[in-house]
C-alpha positions as CSV (number, residue, x, y, z in Angstrom):
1,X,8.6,39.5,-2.8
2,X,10.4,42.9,-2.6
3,X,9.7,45.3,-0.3
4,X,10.2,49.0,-1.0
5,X,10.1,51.7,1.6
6,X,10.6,54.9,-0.1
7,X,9.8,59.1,0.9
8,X,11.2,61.6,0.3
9,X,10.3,65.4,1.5
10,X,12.1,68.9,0.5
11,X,14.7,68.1,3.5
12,X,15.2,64.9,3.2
13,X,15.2,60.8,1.7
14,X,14.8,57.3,3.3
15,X,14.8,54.1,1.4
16,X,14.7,50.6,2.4
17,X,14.6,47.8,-0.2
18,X,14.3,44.2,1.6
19,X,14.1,40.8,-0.1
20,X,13.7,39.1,-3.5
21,X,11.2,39.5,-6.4
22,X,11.8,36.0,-7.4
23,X,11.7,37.5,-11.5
24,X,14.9,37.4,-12.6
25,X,14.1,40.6,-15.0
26,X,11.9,42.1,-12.0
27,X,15.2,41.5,-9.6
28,X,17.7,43.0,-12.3
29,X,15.3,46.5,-12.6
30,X,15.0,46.8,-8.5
31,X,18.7,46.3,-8.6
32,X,19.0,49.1,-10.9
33,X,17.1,51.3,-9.2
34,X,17.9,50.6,-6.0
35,X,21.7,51.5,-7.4
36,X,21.0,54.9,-8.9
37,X,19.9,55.9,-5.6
38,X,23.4,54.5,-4.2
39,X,25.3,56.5,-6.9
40,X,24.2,59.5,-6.0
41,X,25.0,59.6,-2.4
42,X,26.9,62.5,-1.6
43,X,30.2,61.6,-1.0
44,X,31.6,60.1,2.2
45,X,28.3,59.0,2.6
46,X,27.8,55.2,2.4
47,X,24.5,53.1,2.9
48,X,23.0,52.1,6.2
49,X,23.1,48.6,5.3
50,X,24.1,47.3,1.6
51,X,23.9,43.5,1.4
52,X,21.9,40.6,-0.6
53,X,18.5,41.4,-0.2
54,X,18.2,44.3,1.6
55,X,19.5,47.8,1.1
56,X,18.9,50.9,3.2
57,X,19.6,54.6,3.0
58,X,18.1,56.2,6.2
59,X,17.4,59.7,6.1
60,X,19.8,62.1,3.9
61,X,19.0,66.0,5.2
62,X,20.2,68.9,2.6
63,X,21.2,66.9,-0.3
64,X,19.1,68.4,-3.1
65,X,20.5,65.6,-5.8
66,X,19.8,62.8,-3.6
67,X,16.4,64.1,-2.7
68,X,15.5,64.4,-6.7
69,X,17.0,61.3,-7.5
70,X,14.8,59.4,-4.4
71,X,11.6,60.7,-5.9
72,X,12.5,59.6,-9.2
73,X,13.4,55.7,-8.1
74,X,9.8,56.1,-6.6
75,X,8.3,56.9,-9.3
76,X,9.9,53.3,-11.2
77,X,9.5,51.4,-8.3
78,X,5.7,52.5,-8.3
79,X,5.4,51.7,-12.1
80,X,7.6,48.1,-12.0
81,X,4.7,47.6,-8.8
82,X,1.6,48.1,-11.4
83,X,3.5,46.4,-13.7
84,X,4.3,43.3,-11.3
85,X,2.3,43.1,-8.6
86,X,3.2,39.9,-7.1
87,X,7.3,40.8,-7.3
88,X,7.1,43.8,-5.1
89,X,5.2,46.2,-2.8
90,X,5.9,50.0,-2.6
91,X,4.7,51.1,0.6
């Protein structure tokens, strides 16, 4: 299972994506998501950890494009979790 800490606030974003969905289509959307987020990191700025299994973006203050596109992966990552509830948990 996949778990997704995501928030997001006017100031600021944190997300933290651990572990494996075991779905091979489930895995491919997370990855997707996961990578948006990634892509629009201001540049310079590089994930707190990006590796197999777990990725993390700690908190991003004054970046009104990363902040949007945080709330957006939310959004998906809440809609993959209704859609498949035993491949990951959006807390």
């Amino acid at each position: 299972m996949t778990t997704i800490t995501i928030s997001h606030s006017w100031f600021s974003a944190f997300m933290d994506v651990r572990g494996h969905a075991g779905d091979h289509d489930v895995c491919t959307a997370i990855s997707t998501i996961t990578n948006m987020v990634v892509a629009a990191l201001p540049e310079g700025v590089e994930p707190d950890i990006y590796e197999e299994g777990h990725v993390m973006v700690k908190r991003v203050a004054g970046e009104r494009r990363i902040i949007e596109v945080t709330a957006v992966a939310e959004k998906m990552f809440k809609e993959l979790e209704e859609q498949h509830p035993d491949c990951l948990k959006v807390i």
